[in-house]
N, C-alpha and C positions, 0 to 999 in steps of 0.2 A: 548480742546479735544486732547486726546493724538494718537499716531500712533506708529505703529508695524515694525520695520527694520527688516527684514529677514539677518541674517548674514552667515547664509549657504547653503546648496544645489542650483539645477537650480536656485531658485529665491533670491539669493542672493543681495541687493541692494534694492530688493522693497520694498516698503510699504503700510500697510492696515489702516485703522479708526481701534482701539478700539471701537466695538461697544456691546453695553448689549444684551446679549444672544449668543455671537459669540460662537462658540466652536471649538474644535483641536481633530482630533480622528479617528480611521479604520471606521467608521461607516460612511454610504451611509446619514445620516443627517447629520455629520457633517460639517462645511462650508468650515474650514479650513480642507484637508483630504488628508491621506497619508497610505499607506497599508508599515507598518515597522511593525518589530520585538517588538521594544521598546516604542509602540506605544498602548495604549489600546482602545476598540473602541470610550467610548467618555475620553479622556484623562482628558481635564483641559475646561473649559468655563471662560467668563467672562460677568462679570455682573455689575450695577450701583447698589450701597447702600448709599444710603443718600446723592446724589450728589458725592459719592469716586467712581471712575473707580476700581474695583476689580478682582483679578482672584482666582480662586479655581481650585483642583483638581477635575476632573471627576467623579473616582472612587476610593474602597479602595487599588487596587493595583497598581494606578498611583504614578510616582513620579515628583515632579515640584520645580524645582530648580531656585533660584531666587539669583542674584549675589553668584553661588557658594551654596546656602543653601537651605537645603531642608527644604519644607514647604506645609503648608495644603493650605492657602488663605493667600492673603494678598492685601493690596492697592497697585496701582503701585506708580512709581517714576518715575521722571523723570531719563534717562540714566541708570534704571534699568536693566541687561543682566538678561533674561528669557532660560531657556532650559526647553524644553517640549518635549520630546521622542528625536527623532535625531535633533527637531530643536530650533536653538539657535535665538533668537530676542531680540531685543534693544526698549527700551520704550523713544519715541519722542515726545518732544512737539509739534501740529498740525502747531501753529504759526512759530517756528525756523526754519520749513522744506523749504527749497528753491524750490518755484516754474518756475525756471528760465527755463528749459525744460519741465516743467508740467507733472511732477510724476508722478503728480494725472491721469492724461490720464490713464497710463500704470497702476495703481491699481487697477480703477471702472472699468476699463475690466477684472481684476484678479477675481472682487468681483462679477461683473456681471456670470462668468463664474468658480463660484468657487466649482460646481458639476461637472465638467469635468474631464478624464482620465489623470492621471498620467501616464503613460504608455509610458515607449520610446523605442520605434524602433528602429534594429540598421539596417542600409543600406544593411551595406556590408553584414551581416547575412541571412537579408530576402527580398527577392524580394518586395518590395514596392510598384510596376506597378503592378504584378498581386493582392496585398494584399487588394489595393485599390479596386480594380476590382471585386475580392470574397464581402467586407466590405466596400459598399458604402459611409455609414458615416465617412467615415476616410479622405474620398473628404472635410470635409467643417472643421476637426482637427484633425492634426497630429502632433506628436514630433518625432523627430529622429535624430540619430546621424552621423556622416560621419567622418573618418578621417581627418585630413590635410593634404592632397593629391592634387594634381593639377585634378586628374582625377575622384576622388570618387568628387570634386566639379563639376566638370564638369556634373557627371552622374547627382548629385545631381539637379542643372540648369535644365535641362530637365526635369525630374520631378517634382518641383517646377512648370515648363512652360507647365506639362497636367495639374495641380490642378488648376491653375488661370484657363484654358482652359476651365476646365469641371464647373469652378465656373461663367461662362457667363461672363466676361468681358469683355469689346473693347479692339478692337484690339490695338490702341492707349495707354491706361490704361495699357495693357498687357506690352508693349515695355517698358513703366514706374516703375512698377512692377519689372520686370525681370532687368531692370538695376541698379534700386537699392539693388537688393537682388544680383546680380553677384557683383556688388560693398564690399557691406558691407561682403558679405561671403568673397572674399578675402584680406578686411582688416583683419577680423580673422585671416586668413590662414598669410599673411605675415608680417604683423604689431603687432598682436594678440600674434601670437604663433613664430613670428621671424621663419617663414621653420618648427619649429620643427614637425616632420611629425607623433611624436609618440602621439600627444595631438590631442583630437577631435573635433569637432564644433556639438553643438545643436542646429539644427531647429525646429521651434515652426510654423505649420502654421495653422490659423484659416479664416475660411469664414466667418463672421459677417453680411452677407446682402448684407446689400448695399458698405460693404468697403471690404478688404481683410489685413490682416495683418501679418507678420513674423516676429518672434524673431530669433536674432544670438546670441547664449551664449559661448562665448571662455575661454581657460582652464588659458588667459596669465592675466597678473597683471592690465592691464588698462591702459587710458590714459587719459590725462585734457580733456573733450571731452568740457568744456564748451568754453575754450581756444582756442580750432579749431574751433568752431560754431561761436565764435568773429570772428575769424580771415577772416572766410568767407565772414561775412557780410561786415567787414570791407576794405577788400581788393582785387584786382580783382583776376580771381581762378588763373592766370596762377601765380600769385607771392607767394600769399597762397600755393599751389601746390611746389614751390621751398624751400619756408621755410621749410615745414613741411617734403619734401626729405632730406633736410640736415640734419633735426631734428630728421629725423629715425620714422619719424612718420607718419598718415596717410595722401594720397594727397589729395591735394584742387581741383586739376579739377573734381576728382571724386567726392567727397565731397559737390562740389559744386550743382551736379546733383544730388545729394540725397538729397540736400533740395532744391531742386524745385520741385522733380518729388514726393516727397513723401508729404502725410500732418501731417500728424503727424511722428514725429522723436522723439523719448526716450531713452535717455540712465538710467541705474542705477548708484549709484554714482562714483562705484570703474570705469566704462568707458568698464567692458567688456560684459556686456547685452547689445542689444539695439533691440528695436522693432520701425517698420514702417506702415505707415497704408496708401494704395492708393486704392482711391475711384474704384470701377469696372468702373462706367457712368460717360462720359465727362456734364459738366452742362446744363443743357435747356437753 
């Protein structure tokens, strides 16, 4: 079975199944779906023929570019480079893919939820409190951007802290919630983007039910994040926490509370996505 790397835009680092029937295109059917310029409504699908994973063009005025070369259909390949309207993806073997943080988490939520709004908000632009307030649905998903700012994070925090609020969780869960999300927002801001105050962070937040979950997408290069997740388990936070100061990197006492309070933690691979998932209800 092969899978899909996203090599650019917000989802950069994730990955999907190749699956027969999938499509890429403006159109409210398609799975994969993006409102672009260079995008036609259904662009390119793929399909199984005779046991070969295939992809084809949509329509006659798509164009689909495969390592560089344009093309009608073709089978894939392994490490194949795809571009399909603005986006560029990498064809992976299902097996080679490391599930050492469990990707896979952070896809079947992609795939579960993959009729959802693209659409991002920017803070500073538009009042968000009352946006919410006019457009209820935007309580249970929203994206939006914030500068790197000490204070657009801060506004950010509280707002963040009415969406859990109006998403029924304990107050417990909440404190949990809210410290990993102050956490990981400001490894963006200071480890992420080193201060640079001109670069933004995207928040992704979604209500799922019974869980709640937040993505942080930073503009900076990444870090070994699987390196720090050792380090943690391996070491107690307050030394973890000392290394990774001198290492210019993110600390471990912090670190340390975002994996405990969070249950699921995903990074993508380059280290500057990461999404978190805490349950709203303490267990029966």
């Amino acid at each position: 079975m092969l899978k899909l790397e996203v090599l650019n835009t917000a989802f950069k680092g994730k990955m999907f199944r190749v699956k027969d029937g999938l499509t890429i295109g403006r159109a409210p059917t398609c799975q994969i779906r993006a409102q672009h310029d260079a995008l036609q409504d259904t662009h390119a699908r793929f399909y199984i023929d005779d046991g070969k994973q295939m992809i084809e063009i949509g329509c006659d005025q798509a164009h689909l570019y495969i390592n560089g070369k344009d093309v009608l259909r073709r089978e894939l390949q392994l490490n194949d480079e795809l571009r399909v309207g603005p986006l560029k993806l990498r064809v992976l073997d299902d097996r080679l893919v490391s599930n050492a943080i469990d990707l896979d988490t952070l896809m079947s939520e992609y795939e579960q939820n993959e009729g959802e709004s693209d659409e991002i908000h920017d803070f500073v632009k538009e009042d968000l409190f009352y946006t919410v307030t006019k457009d209820p649905s935007l309580r249970s998903r929203i994206m939006f951007t914030i500068p790197s700012k000490d204070r657009f994070i801060e506004q950010a925090q509280i707002f963040l802290a009415r969406l859990v609020k109006q998403a029924g969780m304990d107050e417990i869960k909440t404190e949990a919630f809210m410290t990993c999300a102050k956490e990981l927002i400001l490894n963006a801001h200071r480890h992420g983007h080193k201060f640079d105050e001109s670069k933004v962070i995207t928040l992704k937040f979604r209500d799922r039910g019974a869980k709640v979950t937040l993505s942080i997408i930073d503009q900076g290069a990444g870090f070994d994040h699987q390196t720090a997740i050792n380090a943690i388990k391996d070491k107690d936070a307050a030394q973890a926490a000392r290394e990774r100061y001198q290492a210019g990197g993110m600390g471990g006492l912090g670190f340390k509370l975002i994996t405990r309070m969070a249950e699921e933690l995903v990074y993508n691979e380059a280290g500057n996505t990461v999404t978190f998932a805490v349950s709203k209800k303490l267990p029966e």
